[in-house]
C-alpha positions in Angstrom: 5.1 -20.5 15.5 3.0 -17.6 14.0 2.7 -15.0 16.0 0.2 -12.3 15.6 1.5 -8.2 16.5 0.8 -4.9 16.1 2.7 -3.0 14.7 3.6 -0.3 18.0 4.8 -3.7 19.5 7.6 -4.5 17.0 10.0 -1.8 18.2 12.5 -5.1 19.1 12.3 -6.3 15.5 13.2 -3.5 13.6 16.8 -4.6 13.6 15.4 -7.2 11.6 14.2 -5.0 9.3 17.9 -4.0 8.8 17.4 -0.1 8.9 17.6 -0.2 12.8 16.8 3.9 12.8 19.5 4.6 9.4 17.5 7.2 8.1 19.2 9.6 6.2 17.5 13.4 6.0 17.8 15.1 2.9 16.0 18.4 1.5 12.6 18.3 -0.6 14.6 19.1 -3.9 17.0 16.5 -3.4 14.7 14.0 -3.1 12.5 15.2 -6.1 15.3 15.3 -7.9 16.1 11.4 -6.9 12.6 10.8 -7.5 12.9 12.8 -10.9 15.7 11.0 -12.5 15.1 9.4 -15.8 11.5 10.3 -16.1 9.3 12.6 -17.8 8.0 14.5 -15.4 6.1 18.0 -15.8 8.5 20.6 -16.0 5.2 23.1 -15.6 2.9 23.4 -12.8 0.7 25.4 -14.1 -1.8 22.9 -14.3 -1.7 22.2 -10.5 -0.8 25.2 -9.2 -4.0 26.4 -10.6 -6.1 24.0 -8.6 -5.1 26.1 -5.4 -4.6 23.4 -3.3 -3.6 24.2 0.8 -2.4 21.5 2.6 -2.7 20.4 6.2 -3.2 17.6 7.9 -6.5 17.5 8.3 -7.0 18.4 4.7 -4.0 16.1 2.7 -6.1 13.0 2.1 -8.9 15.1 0.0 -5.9 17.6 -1.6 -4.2 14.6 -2.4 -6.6 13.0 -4.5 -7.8 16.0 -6.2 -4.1 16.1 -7.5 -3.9 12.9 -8.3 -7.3 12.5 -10.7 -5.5 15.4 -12.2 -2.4 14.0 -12.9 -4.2 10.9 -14.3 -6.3 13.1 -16.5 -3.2 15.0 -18.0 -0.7 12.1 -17.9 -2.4 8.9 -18.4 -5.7 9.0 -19.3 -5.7 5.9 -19.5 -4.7 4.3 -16.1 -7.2 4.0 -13.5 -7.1 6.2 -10.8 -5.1 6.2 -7.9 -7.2 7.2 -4.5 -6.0 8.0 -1.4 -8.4 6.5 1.8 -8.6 7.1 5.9 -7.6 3.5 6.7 -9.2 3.5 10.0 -12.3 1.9 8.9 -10.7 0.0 6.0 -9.7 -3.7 5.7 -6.7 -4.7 3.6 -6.8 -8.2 3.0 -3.7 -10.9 1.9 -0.9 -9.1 4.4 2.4 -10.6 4.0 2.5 -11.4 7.4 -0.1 -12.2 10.1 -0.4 -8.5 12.0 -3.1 -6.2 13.0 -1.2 -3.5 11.4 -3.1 -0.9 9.3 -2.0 1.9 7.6 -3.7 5.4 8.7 -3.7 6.4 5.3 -3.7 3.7 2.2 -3.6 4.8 -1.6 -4.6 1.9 -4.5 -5.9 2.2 -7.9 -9.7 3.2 -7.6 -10.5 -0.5 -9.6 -9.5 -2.0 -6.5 -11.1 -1.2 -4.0 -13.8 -3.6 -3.7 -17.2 -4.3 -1.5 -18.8 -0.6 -1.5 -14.7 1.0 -1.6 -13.8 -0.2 1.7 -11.3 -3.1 0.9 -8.3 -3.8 -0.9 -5.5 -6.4 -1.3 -2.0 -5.5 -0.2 -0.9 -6.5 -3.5 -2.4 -3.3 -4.8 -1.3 -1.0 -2.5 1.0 1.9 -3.9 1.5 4.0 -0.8 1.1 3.7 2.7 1.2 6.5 5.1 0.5 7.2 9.3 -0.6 10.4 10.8 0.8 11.5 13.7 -0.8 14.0 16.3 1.1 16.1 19.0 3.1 13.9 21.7 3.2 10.6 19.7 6.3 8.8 19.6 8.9 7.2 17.4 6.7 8.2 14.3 9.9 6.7 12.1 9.1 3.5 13.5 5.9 3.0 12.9 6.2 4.0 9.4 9.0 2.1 8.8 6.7 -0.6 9.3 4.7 -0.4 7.0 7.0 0.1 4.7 8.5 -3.3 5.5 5.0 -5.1 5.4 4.6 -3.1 1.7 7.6 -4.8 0.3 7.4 -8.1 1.4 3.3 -8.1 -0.8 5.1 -6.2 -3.8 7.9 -8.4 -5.7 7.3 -6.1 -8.8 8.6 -3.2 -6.9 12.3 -2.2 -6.1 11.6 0.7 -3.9 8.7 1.6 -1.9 7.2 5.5 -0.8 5.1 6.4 2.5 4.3 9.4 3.7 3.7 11.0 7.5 1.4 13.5 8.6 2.1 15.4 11.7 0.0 18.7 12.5 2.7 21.2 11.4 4.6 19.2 8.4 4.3 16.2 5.9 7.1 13.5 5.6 8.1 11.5 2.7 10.3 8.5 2.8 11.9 6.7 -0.1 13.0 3.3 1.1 15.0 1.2 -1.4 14.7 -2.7 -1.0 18.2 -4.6 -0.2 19.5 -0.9 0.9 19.8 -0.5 5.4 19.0 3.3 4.5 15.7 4.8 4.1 15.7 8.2 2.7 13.2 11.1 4.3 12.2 14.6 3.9 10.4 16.5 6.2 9.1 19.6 5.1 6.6 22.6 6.5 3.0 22.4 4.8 3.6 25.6 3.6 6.9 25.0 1.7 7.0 25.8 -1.8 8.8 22.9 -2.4 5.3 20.2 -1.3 3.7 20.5 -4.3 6.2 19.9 -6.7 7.0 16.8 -4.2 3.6 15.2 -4.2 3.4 15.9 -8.1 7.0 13.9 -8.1 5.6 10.9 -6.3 2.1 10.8 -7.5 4.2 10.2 -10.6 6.2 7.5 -9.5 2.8 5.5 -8.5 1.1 5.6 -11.9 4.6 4.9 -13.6 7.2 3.5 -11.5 10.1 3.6 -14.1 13.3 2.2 -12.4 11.4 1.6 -9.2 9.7 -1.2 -10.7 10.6 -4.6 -11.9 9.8 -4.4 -15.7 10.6 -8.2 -15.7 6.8 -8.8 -13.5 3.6 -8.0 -15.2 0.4 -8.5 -13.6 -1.8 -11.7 -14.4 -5.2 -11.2 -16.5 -6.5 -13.3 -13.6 -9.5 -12.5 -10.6 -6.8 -13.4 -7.8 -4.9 -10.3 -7.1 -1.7 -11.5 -6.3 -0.5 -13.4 -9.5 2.5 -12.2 -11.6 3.3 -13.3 -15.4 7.0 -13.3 -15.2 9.8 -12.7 -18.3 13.2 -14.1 -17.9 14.5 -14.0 -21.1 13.1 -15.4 -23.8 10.5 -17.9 -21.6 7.4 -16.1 -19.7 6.5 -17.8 -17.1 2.7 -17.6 -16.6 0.6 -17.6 -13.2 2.9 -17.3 -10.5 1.5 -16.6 -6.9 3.7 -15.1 -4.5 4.0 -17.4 -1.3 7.1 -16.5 0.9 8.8 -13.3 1.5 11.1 -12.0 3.7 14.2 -9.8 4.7 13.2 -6.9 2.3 15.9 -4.3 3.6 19.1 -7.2 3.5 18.5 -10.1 0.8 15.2 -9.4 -0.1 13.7 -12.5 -1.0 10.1 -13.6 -2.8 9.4 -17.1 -3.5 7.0 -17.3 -6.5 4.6 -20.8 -7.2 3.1 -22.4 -10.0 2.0 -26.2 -8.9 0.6 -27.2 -12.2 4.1 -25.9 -13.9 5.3 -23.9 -16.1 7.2 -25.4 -19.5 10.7 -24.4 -20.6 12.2 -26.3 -23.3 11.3 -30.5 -22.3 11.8 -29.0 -17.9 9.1 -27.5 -16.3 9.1 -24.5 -13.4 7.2 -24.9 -10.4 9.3 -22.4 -8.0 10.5 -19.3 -8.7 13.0 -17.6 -6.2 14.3 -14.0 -6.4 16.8 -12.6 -4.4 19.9 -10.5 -3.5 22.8 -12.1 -3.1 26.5 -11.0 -2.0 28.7 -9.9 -4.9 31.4 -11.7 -5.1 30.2 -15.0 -3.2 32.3 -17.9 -4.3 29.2 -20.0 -4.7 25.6 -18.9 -5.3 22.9 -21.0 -5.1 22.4 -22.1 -8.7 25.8 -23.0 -8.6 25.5 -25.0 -5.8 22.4 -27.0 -7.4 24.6 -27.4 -10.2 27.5 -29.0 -8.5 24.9 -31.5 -6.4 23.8 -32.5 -9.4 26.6 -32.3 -11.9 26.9 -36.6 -11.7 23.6 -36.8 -12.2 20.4 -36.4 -11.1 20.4 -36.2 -7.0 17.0 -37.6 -5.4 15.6 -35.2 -2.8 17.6 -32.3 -4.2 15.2 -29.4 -5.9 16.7 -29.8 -9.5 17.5 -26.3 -10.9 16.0 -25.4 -14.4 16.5 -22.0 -14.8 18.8 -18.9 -13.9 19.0 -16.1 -14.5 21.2 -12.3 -13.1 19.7 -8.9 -13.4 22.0 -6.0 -13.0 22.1 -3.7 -10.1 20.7 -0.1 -11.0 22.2 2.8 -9.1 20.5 3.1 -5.9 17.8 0.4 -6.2 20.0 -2.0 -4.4 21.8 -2.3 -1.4 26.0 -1.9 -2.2 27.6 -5.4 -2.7 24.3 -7.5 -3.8 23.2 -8.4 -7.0 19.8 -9.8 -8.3 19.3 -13.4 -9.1 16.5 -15.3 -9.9 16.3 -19.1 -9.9 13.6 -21.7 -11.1 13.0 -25.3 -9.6 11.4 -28.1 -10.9 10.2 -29.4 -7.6 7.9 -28.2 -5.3 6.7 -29.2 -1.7 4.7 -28.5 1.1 6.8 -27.5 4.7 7.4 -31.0 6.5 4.9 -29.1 8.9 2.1 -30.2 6.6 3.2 -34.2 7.5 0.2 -35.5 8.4 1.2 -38.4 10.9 4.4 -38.9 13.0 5.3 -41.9 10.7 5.9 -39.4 7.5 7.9 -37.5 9.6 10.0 -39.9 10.8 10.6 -41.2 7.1 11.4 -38.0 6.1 13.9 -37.6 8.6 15.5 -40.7 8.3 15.6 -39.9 4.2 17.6 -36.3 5.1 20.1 -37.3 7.1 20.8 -40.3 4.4 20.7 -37.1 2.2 23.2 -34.5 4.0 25.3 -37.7 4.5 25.8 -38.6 1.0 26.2 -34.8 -0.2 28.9 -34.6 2.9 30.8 -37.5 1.5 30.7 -37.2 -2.0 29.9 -34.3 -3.2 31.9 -32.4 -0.1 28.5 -30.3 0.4 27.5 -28.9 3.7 23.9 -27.6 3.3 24.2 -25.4 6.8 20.4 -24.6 7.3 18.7 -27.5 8.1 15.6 -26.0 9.3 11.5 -25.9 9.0 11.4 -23.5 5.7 14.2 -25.7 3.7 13.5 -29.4 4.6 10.2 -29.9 2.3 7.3 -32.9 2.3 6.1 -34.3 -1.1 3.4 -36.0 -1.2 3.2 -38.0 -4.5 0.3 -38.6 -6.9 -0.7 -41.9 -7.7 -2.2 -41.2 -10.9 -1.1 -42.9 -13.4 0.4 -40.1 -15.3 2.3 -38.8 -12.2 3.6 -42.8 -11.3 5.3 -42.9 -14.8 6.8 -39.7 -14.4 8.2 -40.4 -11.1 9.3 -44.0 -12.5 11.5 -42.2 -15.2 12.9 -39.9 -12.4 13.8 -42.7 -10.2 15.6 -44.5 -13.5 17.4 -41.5 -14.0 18.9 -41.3 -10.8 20.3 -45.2 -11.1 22.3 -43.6 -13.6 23.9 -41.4 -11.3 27.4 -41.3 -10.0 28.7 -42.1 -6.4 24.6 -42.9 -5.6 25.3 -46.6 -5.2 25.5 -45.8 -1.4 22.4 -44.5 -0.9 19.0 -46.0 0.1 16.2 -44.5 1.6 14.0 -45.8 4.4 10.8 -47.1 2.2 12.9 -49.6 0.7 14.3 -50.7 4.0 10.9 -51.1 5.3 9.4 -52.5 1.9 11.8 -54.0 -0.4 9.3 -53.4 -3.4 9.6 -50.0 -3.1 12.3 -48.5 -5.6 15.8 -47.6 -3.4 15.8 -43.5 -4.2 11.9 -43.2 -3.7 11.5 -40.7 -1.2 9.0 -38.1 -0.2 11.8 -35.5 0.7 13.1 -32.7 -0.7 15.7 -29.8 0.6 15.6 -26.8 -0.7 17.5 -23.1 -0.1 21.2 -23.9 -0.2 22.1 -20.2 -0.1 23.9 -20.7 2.9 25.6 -23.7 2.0 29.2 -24.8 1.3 31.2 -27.2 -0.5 34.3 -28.1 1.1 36.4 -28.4 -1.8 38.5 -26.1 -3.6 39.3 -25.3 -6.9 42.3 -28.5 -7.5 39.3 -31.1 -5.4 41.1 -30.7 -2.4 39.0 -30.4 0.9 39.5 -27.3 2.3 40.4 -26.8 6.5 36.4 -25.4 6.9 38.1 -23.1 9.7 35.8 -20.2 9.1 33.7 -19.2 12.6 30.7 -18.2 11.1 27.3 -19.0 12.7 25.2 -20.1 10.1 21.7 -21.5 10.7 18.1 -20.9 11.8 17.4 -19.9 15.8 16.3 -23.4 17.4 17.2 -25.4 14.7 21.2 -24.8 14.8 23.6 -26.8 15.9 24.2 -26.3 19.7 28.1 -25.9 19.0 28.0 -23.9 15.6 25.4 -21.4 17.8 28.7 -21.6 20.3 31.0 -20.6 17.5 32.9 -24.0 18.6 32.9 -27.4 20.4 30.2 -28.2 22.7 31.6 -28.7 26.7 29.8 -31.8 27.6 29.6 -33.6 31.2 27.3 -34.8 33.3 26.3 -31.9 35.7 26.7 -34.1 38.7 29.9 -35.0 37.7 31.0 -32.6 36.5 34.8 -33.3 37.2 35.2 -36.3 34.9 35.2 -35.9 30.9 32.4 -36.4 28.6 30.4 -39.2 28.5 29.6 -41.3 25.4 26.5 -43.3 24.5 27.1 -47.0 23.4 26.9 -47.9 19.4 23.4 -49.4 18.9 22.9 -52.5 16.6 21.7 -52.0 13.4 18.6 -53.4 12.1 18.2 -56.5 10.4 17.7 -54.4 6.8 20.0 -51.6 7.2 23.1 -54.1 7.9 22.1 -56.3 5.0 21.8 -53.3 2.6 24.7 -51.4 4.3 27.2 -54.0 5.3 30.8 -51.9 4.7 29.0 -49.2 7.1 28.0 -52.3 9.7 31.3 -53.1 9.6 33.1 -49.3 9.8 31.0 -48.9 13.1 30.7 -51.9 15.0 28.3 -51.8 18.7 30.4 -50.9 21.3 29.8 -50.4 25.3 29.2 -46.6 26.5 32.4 -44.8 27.6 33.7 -41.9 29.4 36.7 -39.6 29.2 39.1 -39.8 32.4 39.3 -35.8 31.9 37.8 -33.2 30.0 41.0 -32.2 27.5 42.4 -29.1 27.8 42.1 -29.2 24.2 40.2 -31.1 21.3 42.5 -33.2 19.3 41.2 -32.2 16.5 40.1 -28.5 14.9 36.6 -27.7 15.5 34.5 -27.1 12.5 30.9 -27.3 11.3 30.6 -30.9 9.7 27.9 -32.8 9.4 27.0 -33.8 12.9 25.2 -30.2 12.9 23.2 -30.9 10.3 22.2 -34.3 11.9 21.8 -32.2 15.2 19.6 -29.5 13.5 17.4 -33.0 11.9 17.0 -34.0 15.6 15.5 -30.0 16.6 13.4 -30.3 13.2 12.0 -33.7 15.1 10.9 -31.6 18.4 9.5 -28.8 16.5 7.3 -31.5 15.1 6.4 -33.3 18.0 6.3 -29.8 20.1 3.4 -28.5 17.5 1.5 -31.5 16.9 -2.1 -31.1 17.4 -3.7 -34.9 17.0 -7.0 -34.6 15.6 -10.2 -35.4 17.8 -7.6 -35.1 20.8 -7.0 -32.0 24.0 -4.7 -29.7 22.7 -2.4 -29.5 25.8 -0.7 -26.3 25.8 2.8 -26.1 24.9 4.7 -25.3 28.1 6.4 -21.8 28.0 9.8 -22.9 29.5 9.8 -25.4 26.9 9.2 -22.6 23.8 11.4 -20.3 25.6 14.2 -22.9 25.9 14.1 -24.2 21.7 14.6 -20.6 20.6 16.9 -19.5 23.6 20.7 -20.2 24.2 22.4 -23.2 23.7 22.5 -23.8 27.3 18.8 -24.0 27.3 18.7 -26.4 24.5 21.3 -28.5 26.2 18.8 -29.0 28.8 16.2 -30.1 26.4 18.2 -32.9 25.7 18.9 -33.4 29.4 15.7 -33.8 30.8 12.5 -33.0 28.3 12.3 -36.3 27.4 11.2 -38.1 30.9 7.2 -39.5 30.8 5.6 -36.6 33.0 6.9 -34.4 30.9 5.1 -32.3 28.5 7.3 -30.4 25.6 5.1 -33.0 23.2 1.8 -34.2 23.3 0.6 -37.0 25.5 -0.3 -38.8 22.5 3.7 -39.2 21.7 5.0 -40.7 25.1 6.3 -43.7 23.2 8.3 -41.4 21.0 10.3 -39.9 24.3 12.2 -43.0 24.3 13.6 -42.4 20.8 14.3 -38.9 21.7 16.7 -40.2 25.0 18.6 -42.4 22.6 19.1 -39.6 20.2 19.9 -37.0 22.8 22.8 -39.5 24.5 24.1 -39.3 21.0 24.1 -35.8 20.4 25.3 -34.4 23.6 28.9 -34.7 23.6 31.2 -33.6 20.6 33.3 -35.9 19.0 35.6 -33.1 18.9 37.4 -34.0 22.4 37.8 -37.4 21.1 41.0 -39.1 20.0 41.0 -38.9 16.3 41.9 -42.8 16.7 38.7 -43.7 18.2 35.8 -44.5 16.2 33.0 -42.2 17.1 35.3 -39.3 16.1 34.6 -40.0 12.2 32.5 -37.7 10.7 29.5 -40.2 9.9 29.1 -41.7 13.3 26.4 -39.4 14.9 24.8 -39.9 11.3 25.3 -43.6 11.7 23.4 -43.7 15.3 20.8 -41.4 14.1 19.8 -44.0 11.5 20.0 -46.7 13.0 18.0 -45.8 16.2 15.3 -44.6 14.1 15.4 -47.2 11.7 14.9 -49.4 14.5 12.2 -47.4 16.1 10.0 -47.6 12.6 10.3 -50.6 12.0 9.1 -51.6 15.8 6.0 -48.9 16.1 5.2 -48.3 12.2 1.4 -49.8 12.8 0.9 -48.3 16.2 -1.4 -45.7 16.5 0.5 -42.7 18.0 2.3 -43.2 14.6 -0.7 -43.2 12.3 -2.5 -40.4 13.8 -3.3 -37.5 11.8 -2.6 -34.2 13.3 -4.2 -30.8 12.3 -1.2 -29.3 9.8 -4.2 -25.9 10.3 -4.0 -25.6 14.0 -0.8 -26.3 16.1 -0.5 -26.6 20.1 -1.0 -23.1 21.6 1.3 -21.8 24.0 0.6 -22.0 27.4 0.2 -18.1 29.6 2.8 -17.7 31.9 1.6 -15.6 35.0 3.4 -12.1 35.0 5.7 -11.8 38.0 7.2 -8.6 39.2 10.9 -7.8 37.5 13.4 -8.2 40.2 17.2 -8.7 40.1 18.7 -11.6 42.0 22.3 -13.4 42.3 21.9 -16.8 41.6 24.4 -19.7 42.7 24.5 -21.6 39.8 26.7 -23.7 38.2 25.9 -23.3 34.2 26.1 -25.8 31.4 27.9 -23.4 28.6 30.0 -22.1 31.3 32.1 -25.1 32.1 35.0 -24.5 29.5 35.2 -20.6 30.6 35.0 -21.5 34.2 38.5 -23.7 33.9 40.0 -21.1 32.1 38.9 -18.6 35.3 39.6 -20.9 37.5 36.3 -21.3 39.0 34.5 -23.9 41.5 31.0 -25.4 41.6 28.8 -23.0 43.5 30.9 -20.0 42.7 28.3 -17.1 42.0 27.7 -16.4 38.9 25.6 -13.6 37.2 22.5 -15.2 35.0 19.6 -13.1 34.4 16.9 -15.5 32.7 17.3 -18.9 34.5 15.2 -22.4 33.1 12.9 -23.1 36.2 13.5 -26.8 36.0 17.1 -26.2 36.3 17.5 -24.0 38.2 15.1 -25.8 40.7 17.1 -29.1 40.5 20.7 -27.7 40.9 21.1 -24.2 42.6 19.8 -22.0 45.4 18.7 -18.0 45.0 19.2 -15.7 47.3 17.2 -12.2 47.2 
């Protein structure tokens, strides 16, 4: 959900910014000299000192310019100006991110600053600065900010400068992307060192030597945010910037070109630069490599181009290097899914995917989420249908693929068996779970790997999930019954009929002591994080010509929360009167029950003798219950709505209640497998500080 802030408001975020208050003081000389290195810079300041300039706070913005048109007149004459403005009444337009933030004080070349001088792009920003008057707080903050806002519009730039005003000094900062440090000096306005320091980094805007990327050159274009791009031999022309994030940890930019551009017989349509661990057994070329190393893969970006840029000294945080991939395939977020039925298809068509790279190429993709599971809508004219026909014979040819078939065949058998308006992207975080002799490794490691709300309830855990059924709770899990499969899935897969035959729902006598087998992250979690991509769907959906309802806040609350919260989801969101998805999608709630019965327990405390404790079987049920629900509802008109992919569901306003403590008896969910370890009862107190409402209405008692 977009969220619009200021930026006094993100105090709580900067963690995410990954500086988290590291900055690191250092005198005025060192940090000219830092700024100094390698470059040409005036050894004289004659020229300047002559201009008498006295700075001040109230005075910097005018001093500052006047220096700067004489820099530009003695050292590039022919470069445009840079000009320094009072943001207050300014507008900078294209911000990385959707915030009110605004600079106090904004410097861009004079050129672009457009409609009478009072707007500019981010994209052409060079500096960004705040002025701070006697009493304000946390002034590194704030700056900081806009520092981070900077380099997430500039992928042309490896470091970024600001500057502070405050009434009795001037503060610049030097903040390097991919490094948690940001450098500062603070010195007194009349320091003989300030003028040689703003000479310094007035330089590094008109030439930003190492601080640049020499690799991205500006587009001869109107639009203001396109970049020519040299890897190599190959210049990639008119890229447009359309995703960035993280610039203090792996500072990504995701660069896009629909139309293409040509290398060799391939064509790029994505460019993604990043920092990446040194070291790392596999990057992310390499993993698009190995997927597709038997052949072509369908619903797997196919990668044409990579490329690794050494790491300067300083420009890059310790242990990362550079790397910049190009993709042949692009798509639009499987938010831009115009009607429930595409959304189902492509859902169906992933976990077929994840399954298949699971299985035969021992790949665990480990971020299924909104930004990496991709909706492609396909042409129909008739250049694009022969191209997509020569794709879909390439991948007959390839190896292991026999087992796959996506879900427009099942439901059409014209349609070719690998057609599929899918495609999964960013595998930076995934795995393959075979070592160097194509043995499959243990997969022991506890790392939790994913995307808040769309993980795995159990990899968010760090292990298994404890299932039960909160009224009873004294018996083991329970498990949902197999379901039939459809008419076309057991005629096309008949070995995978017969592997998972229906059976009756079960329960454990007991909850075990402990799982029979070792815990890991398999593929059940991806199939899991499929299921939350699903209610984020239905949870936004805005049906055109329909009431918006408001998106409940417990329900919001409870996706991105703890796992706890999202094992109620799957308790009891789904019941008629309730309201986590628009009335429009009732029918769907059913599907949703049948798919949470699935997902609840963990095969992990099953016997590894019984048959819902193979790997594929949540995949299996997934598939086969919404197989089953297509194929009943595909011409219905919940399916076939359109919904706004412009305007979501808003959230609802929750009415502010006064902070108070309280001791709560509760009995919780994710504290079931601690609580037999403490030897704890039902209705033992326990401490719980932010309760769900519904549950805590339905199964405990507060007392003030």
């Amino acid at each position: 959900m977009n969220t619009t802030v200021r930026a006094e408001e993100k105090r709580a975020g900067v963690a995410s910014f990954g500086a988290d208050h590291l900055f690191r003081n250092i005198g005025g000389l060192d940090l000219i000299k830092r700024l100094s290195k390698g470059r040409n810079v005036p050894t004289s300041m004659r020229s300047f000192t002559s201009l008498r300039l006295c700075f001040t706070q109230e005075s910097f913005i005018d001093q500052l310019n006047t220096l700067s048109a004489r820099i530009r007149d003695t050292e590039f004459p022919g470069q445009d100006v840079v000009v320094a403005k009072n943001g207050e009444h300014l507008a900078l337009r294209d911000p990385p991110v959707d915030t009110l933030s605004q600079p106090a004080i904004i410097l861009a070349p004079q050129s672009k600053w457009v409609e009478g001088g009072n707007i500019t792009s981010w994209s052409w920003v060079d500096l960004v600065g705040e002025e701070l008057s006697r009493g304000d707080g946390d002034p590194d903050l704030k700056t900081h900010t806009y520092i981070h806002y900077w380099l997430l519009a500039r992928p042309d730039r490896n470091a970024a400068l600001a500057s502070l005003t405050t009434p009795d000094t001037l503060v610049v900062y030097l903040a390097f992307q991919g490094s948690p440090t940001t450098l500062k000096a603070e010195l007194d306005w009349t320091d003989t060192c300030l003028l040689k320091l703003l000479v310094v980094v007035l330089h590094c805007l008109y030439e930003p030597g190492p601080f640049g990327m020499s690799a991205y050159v500006r587009a001869n274009t109107e639009s203001s945010n396109v970049f020519d791009l040299q890897i190599r031999k190959h210049r990639l022309l008119g890229l447009t910037p359309t995703y960035s994030c993280c610039p203090f940890q792996t500072r990504t930019h995701i660069l896009v070109r629909v139309e293409g551009c040509p290398i060799g017989k391939q064509t790029v349509r994505v460019i993604k630069d990043q920092l990446n661990r040194t070291g790392k057994r596999c990057k992310e070329a390499d993993l698009y490599e190995w997927i597709h190393s038997g052949g072509r893969v369908p619903g797997v970006a196919q990668l044409v181009l990579k490329h690794a840029f050494p790491s300067g000294p300083d420009l890059e945080a310790p242990g990362r290097c550079r790397d910049i991939i190009g993709l042949q395939e692009y798509g639009q977020s499987i938010t831009q899914a115009g009607t429930l039925l595409d959304v189902l298809k492509i859902l169906y068509d992933l976990v077929e995917l994840t399954r298949f790279l699971r299985v035969h190429r021992h790949v665990l993709h480990r971020d299924i989420s909104v930004g990496n599971v991709m909706f492609v809508p396909h042409a129909m004219d008739p250049k694009s249908v022969q191209c997509r026909k020569r794709e879909l014979d390439e991948c007959e040819r390839t190896k292991d693929l026999e087992s796959v078939c996506f879900i427009n065949h099942l439901l059409d058998s014209k349609a070719h068996v690998y057609d599929t308006s899918l495609l999964l992207i960013d595998f930076n975080n995934a795995k393959i779970l075979v070592n160097e002799t194509g043995d499959e490794t243990e997969n022991v490691e506890r790392i939790r790997i994913g995307t808040p709300g769309f993980i795995a309830r159990a990899v968010h855990r760090n292990g298994p999930a404890p299932c039960y059924d909160i009224d009873e709770s004294c018996e083991g899990p329970k498990y949902s019954a197999t379901t039939q499969a459809p008419k076309p899935y057991a005629e096309k897969h008949p070995a995978r009929v017969e592997k998972f035959p229906p059976s009756e729902a079960f329960r454990l006598e007991s909850f075990p002591d402990q799982s029979p087998q070792d815990w890991r992250h398999d593929l059940e979690h991806e199939v899991e994080s499929a299921f939350w991509l699903l209610f984020y769907w239905l949870m936004m959906a805005r049906p055109v010509g329909l009431p918006g309802e408001d998106i409940p806040s417990g329900t919001w609350s409870s996706f991105s929360g703890e796992p706890w919260q999202r094992d109620n989801i799957l308790r009891w969101s789904f019941m008629p009167e309730d309201k986590a998805c628009h009335s429009l999608y009732t029918p769907v709630k059913a599907l949703l029950r049948g798919l949470s019965a699935v997902l609840l327990p963990d095969r992990c405390w099953l016997p590894t003798d019984n048959v819902q404790s193979d790997v594929e079987y949540v995949a299996e049920v997934f598939q086969r219950q919404v197989l089953a629900f297509v194929l009943k509802h595909q011409a219905d008109e919940f399916m076939l709505h359109k919904v706004d992919i412009k305007k979501h569901r808003a959230l609802a306003k929750t009415p502010q209640v006064p902070a108070h403590s309280a001791r709560v008896t509760l009995f919780m969910p994710n504290q079931y497998v601690e609580s037999k370890k403490h030897g704890l009862k039902e209705g033992d107190e326990l401490e719980q500080s932010e309760v769900d409402l519904r549950f805590l209405s339905r199964h405990s008692q507060a007392s003030p």
